[in-house]
DSSP file (Angstrom, degrees, kcal/mol; ACC not computed):
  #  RESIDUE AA STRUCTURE BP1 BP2  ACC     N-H-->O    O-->H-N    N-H-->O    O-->H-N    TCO  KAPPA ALPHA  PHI   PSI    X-CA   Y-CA   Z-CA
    1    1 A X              0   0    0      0, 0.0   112,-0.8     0, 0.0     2,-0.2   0.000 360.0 360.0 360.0 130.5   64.3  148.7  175.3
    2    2 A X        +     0   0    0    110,-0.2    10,-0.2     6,-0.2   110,-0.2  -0.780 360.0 172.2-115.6 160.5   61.1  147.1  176.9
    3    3 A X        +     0   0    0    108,-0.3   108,-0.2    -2,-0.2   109,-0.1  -0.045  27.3 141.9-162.0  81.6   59.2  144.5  176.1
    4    4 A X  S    S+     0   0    0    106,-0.2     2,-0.4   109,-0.1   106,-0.2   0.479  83.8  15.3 -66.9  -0.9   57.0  144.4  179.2
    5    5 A X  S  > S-     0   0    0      1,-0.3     4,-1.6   105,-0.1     5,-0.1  -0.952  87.5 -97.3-153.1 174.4   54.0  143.3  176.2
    6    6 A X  H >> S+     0   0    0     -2,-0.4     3,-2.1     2,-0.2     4,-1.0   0.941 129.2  55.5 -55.4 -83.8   53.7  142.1  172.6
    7    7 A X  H 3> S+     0   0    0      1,-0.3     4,-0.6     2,-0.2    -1,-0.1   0.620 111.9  39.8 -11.9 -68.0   53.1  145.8  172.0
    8    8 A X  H >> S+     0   0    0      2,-0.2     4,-1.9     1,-0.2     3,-0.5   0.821 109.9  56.5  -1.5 -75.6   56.3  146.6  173.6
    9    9 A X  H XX S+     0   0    0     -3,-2.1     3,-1.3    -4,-1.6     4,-1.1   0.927 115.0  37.1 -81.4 -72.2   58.1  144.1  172.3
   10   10 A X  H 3< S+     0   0    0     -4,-1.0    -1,-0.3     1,-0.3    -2,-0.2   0.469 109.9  61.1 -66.0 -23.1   57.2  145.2  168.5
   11   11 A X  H <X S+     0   0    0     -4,-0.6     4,-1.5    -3,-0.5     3,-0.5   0.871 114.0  39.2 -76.5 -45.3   57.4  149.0  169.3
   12   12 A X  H <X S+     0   0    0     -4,-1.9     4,-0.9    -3,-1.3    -2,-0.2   0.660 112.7  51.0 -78.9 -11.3   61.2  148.1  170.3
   13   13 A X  H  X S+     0   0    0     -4,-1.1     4,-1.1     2,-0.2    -1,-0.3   0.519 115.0  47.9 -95.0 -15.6   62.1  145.6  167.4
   14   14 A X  H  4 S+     0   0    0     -3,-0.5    -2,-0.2     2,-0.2    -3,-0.1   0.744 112.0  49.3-100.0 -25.1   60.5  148.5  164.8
   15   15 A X  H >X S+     0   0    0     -4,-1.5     3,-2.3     2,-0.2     4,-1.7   0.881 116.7  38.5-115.8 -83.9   62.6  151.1  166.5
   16   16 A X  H 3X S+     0   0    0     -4,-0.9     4,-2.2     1,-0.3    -2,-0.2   0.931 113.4  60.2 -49.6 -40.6   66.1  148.8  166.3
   17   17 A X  H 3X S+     0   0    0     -4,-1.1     4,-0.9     2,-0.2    -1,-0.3   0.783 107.8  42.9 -56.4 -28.1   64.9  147.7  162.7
   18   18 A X  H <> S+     0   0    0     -3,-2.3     4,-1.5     2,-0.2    -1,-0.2   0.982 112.8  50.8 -94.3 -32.2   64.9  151.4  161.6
   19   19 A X  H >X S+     0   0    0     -4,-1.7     4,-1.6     2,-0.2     3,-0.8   0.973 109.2  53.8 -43.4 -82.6   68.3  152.1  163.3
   20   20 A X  H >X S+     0   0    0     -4,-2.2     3,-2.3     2,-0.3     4,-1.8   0.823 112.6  45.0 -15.8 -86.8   69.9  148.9  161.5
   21   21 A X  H 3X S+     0   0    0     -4,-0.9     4,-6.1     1,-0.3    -1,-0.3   0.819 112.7  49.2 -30.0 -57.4   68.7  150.3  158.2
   22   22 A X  H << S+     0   0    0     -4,-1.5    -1,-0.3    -3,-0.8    -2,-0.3   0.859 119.1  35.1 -62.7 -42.1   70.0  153.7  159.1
   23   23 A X  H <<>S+     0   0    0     -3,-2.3     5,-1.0    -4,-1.6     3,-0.5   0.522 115.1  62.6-104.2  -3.8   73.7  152.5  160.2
   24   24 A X  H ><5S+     0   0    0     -4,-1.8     3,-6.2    -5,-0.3     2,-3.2   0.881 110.8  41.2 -78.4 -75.8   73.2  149.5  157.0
   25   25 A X  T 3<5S+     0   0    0     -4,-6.1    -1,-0.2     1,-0.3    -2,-0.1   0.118 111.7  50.4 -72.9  48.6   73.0  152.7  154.4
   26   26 A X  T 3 5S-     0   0    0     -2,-3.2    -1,-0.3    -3,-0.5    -2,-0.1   0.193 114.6-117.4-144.5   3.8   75.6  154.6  155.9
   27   27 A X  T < 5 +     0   0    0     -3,-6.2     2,-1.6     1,-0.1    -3,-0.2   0.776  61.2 158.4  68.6  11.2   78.4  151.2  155.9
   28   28 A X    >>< +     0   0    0     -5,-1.0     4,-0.8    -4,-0.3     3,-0.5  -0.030  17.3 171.6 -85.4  66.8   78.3  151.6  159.8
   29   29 A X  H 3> S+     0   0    0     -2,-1.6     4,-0.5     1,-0.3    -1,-0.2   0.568  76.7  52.8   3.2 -61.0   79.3  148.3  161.3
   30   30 A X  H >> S+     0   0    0      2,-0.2     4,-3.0     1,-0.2     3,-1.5   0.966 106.5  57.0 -69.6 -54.6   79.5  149.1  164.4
   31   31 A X  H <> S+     0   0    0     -3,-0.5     4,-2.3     1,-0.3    -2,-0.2   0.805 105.1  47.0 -15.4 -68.8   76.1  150.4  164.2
   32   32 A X  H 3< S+     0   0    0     -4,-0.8     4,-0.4    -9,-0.4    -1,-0.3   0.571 109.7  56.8 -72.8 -13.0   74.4  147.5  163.1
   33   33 A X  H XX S+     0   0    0     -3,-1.5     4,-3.4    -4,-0.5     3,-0.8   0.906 102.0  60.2 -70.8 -41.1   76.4  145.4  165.9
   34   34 A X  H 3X S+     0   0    0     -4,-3.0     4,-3.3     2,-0.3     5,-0.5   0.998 106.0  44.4 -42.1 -78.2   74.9  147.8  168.2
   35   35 A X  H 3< S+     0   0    0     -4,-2.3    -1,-0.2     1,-0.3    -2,-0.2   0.689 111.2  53.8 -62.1  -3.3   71.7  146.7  167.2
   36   36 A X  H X> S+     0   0    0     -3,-0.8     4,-2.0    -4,-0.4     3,-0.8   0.818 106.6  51.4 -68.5 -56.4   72.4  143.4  167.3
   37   37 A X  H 3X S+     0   0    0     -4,-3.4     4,-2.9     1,-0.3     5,-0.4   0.973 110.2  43.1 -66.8 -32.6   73.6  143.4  170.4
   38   38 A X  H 3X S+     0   0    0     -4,-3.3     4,-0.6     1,-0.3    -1,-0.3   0.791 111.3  54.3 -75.6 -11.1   70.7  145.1  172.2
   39   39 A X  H <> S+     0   0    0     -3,-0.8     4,-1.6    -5,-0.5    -1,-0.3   0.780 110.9  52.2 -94.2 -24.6   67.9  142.9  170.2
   40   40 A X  H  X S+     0   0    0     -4,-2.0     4,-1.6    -3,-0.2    -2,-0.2   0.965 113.4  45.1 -78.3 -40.0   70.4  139.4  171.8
   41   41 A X  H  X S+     0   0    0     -4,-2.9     4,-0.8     1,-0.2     5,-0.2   0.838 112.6  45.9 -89.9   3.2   70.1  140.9  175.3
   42   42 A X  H >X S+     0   0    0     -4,-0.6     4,-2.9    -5,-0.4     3,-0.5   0.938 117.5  51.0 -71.1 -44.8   66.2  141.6  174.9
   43   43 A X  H 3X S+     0   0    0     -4,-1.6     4,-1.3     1,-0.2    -2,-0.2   0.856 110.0  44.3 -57.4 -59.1   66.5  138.1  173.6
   44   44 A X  H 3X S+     0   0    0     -4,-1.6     4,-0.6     2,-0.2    -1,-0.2   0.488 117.9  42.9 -43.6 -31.1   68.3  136.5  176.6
   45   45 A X  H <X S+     0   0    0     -4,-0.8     4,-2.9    -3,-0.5    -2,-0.2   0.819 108.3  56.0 -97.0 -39.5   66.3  138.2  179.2
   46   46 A X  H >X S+     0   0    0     -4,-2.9     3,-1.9     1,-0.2     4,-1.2   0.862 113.8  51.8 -59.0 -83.7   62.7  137.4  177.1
   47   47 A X  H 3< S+     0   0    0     -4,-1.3    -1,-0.2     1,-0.3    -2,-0.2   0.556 112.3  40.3 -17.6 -51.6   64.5  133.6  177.6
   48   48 A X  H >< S+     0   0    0     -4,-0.6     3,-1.7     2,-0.1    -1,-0.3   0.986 111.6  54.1 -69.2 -34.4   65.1  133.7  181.5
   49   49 A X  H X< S+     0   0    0     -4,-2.9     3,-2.0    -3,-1.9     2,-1.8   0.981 109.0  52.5 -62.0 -70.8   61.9  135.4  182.2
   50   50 A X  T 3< S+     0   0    0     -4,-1.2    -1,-0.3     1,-0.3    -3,-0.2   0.225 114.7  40.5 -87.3  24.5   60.3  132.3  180.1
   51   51 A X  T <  S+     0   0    0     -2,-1.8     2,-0.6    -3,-1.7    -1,-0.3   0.244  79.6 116.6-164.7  53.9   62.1  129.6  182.2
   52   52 A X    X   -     0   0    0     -3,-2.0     3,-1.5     4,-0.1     8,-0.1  -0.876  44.9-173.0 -73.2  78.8   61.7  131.1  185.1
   53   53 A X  T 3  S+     0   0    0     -2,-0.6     4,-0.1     1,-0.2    -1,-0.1   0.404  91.3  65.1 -89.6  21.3   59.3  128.5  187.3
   54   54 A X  T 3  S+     0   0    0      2,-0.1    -1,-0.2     3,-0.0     2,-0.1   0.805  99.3  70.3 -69.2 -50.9   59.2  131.4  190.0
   55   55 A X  S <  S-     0   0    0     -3,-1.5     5,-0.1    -6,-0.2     4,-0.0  -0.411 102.4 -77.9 -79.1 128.2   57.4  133.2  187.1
   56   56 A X     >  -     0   0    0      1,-0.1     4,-4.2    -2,-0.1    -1,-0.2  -0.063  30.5-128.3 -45.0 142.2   53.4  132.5  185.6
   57   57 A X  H  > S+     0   0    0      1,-0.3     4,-0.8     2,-0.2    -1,-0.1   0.876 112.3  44.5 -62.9 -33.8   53.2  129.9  183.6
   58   58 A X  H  > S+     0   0    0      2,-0.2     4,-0.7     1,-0.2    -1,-0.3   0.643 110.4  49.8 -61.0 -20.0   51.5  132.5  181.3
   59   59 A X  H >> S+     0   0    0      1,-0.2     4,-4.3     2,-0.2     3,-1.1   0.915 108.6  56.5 -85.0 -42.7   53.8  135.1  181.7
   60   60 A X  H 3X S+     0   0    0     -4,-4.2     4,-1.4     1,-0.3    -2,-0.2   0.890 105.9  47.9 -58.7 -42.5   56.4  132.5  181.0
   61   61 A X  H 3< S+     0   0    0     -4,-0.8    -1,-0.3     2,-0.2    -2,-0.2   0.353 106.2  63.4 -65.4  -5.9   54.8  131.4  177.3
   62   62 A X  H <X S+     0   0    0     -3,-1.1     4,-1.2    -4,-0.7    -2,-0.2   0.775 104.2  43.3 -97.1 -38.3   54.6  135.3  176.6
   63   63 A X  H  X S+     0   0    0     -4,-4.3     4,-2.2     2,-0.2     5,-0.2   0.948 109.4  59.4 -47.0 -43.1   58.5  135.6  176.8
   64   64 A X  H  X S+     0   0    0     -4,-1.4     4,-1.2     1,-0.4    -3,-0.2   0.762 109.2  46.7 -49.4 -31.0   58.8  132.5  174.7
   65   65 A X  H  > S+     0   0    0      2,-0.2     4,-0.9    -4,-0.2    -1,-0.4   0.826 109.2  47.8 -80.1 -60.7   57.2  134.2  172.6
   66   66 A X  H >X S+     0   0    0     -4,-1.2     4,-2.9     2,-0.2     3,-1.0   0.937 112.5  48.7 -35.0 -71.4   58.9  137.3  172.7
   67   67 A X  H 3X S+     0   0    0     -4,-2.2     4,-2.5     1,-0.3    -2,-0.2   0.853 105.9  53.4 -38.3 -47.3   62.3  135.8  172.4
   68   68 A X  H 3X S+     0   0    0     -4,-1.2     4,-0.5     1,-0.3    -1,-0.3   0.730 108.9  52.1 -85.9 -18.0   61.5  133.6  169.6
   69   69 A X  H XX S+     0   0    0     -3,-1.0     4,-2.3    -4,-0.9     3,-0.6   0.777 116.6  48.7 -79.6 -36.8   60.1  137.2  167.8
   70   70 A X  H >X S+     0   0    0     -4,-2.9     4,-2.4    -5,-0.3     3,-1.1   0.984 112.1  41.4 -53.6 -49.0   63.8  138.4  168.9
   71   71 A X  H 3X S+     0   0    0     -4,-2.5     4,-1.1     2,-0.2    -1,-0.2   0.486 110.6  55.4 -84.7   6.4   65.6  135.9  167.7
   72   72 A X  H <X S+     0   0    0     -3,-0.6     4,-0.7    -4,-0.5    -1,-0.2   0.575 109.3  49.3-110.3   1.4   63.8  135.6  164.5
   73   73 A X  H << S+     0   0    0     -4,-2.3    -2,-0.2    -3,-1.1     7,-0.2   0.824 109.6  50.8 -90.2 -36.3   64.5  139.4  163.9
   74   74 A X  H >< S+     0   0    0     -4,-2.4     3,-0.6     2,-0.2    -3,-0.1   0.964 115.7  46.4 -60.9 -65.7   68.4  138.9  164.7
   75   75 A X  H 3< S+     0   0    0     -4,-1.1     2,-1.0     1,-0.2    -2,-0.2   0.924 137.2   1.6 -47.5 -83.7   68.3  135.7  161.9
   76   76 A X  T >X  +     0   0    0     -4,-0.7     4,-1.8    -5,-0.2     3,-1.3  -0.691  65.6 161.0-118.6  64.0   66.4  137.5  159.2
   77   77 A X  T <4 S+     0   0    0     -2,-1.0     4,-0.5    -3,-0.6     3,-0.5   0.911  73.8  73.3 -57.1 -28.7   65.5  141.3  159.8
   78   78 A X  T 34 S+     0   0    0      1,-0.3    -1,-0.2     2,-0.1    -5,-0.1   0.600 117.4  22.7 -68.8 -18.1   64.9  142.0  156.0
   79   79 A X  T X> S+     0   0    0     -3,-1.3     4,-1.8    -6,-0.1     3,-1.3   0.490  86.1 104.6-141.4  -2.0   61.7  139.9  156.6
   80   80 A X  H >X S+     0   0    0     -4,-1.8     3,-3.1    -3,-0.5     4,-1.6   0.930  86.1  61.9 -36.3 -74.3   60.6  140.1  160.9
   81   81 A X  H 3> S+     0   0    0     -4,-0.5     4,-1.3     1,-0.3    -1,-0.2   0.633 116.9  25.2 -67.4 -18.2   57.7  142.7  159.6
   82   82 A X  H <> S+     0   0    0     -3,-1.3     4,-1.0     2,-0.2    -1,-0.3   0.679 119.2  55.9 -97.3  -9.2   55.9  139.9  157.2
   83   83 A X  H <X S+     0   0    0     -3,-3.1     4,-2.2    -4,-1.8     5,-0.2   0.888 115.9  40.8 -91.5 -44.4   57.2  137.0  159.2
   84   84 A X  H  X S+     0   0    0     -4,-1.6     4,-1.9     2,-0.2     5,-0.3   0.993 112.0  58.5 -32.7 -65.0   55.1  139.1  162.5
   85   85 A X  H >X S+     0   0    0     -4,-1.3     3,-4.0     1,-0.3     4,-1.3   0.892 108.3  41.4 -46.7 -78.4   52.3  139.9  160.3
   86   86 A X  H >< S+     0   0    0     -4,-1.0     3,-0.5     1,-0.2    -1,-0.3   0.885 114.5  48.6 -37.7 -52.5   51.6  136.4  159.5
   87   87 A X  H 3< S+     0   0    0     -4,-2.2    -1,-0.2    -5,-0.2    -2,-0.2   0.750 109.3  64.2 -85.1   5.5   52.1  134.8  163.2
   88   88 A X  H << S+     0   0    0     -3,-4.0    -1,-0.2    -4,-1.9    -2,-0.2   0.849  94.0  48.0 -84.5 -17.0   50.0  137.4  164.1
   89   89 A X  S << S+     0   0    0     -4,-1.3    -1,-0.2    -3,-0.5     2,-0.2   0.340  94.7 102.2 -90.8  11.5   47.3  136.5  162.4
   90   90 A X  S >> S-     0   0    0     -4,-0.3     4,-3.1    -3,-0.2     3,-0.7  -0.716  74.7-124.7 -84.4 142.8   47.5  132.4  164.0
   91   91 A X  T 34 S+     0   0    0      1,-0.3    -4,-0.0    -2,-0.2    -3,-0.0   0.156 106.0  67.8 -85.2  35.8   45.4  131.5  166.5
   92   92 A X  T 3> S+     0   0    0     -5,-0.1     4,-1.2     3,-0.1    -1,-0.3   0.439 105.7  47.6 -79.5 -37.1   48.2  130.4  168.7
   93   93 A X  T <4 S+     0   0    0     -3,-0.7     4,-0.4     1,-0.2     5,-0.2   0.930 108.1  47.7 -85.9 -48.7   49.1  133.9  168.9
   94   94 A X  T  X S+     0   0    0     -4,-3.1     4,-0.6     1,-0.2    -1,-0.2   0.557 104.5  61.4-102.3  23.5   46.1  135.4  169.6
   95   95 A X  H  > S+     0   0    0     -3,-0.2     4,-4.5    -5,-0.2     5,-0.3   0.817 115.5  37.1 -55.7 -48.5   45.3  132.9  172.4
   96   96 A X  H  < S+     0   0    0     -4,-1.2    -2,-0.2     1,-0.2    -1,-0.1   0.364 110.9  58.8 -92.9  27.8   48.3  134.2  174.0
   97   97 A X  H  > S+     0   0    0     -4,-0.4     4,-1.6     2,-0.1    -1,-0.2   0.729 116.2  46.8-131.0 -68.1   47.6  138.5  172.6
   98   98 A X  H >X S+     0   0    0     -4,-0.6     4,-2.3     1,-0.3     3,-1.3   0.931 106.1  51.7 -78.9 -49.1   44.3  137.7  174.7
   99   99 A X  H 3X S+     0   0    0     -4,-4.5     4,-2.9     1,-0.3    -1,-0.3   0.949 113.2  51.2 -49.5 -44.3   45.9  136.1  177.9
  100  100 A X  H 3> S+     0   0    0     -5,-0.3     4,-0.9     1,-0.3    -1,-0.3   0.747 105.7  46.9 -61.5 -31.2   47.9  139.0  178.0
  101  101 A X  H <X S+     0   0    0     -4,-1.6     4,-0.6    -3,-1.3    -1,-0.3   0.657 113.5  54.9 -96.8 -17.8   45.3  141.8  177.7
  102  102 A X  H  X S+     0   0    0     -4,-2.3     4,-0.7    -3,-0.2    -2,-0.2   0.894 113.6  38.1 -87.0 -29.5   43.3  139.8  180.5
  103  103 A X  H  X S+     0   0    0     -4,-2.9     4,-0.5    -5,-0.3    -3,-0.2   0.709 109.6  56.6-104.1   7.2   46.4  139.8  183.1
  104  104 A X  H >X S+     0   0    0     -4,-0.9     3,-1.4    -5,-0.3     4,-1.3   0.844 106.6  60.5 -55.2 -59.5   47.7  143.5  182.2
  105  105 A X  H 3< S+     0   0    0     -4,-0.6    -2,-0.2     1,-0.3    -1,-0.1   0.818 117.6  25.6 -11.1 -44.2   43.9  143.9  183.3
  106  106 A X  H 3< S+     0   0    0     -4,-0.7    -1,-0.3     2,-0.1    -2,-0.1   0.609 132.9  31.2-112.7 -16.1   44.8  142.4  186.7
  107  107 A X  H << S-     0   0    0     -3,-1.4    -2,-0.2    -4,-0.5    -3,-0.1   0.083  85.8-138.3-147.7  24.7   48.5  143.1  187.3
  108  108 A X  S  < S+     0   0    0     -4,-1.3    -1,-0.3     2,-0.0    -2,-0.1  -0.071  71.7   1.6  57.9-162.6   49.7  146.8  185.4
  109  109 A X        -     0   0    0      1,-0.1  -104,-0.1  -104,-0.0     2,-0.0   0.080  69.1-160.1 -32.1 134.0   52.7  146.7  183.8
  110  110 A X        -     0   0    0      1,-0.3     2,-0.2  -106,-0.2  -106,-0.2   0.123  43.0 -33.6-105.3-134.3   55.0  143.4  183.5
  111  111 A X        +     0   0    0   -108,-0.2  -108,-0.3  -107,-0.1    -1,-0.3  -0.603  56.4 149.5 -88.7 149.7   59.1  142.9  182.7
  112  112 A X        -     0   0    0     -2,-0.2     2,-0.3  -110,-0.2  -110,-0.2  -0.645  37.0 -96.5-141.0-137.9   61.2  144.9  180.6
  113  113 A X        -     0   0    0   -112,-0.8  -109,-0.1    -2,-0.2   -71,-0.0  -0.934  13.2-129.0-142.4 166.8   64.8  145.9  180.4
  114  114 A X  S    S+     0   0    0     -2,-0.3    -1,-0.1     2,-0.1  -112,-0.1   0.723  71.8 112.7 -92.6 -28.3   67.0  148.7  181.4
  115  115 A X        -     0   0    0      1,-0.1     2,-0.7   -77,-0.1    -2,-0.2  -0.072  52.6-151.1 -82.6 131.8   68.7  149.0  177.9
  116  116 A X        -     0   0    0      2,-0.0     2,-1.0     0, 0.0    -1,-0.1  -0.799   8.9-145.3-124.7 134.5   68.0  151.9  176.0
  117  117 A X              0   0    0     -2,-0.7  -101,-0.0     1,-0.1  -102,-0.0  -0.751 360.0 360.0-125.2 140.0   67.8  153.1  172.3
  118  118 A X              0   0    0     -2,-1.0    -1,-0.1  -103,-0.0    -2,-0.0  -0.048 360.0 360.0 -36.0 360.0   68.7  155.9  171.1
């Protein structure tokens, strides 16, 4: 799981979203807890990183950010891809889309997490 970017973050919620589906038609429980669980600690971590005052203030409003896409796939998956679409398209988002592509510019790669799926 990463989600060292927006990018990241959206490659690894699309990835658990298709998994969900896949253990949802097959009545596998445990499955779809699985992917629960790994989208709450992506969630948890996006959440320390972003109140973290160790951590850029920027870097910190780009977890916030993150999380709140985590936790808003965990509430409601059946509708994260139009509920993205749409706060992608706000300019609150793509203030902070553009802060992001100017400090990867300046500092590579950021945070992401050790968890992986399958």
């Amino acid at each position: 799981m990463s989600f060292s970017s927006f990018a990241a973050a959206e490659g690894t919620l699309n990835r658990l979203e298709i998994l969900r589906r896949k253990y949802q038609s097959a009545s596998d429980k445990k499955g779809v807890e699985y992917c629960r669980q790994i989208a709450f600690l992506g969630r948890r971590r996006a959440e320390l990183i972003g109140r973290n005052k160790r951590v850029s203030l920027l870097k910190r409003r780009q977890k916030q950010e993150i999380a709140t896409w985590f936790r808003i796939w965990l509430e409601t998956p059946d509708i994260f891809d139009n509920w993205l679409a749409l706060r992608k398209n706000t300019e609150e988002f793509r203030e902070l889309l553009q802060s992001e592509c100017m400090e990867g510019s300046k500092q590579g790669e950021g945070h992401g997490s050790g968890a992986k799926i399958p």
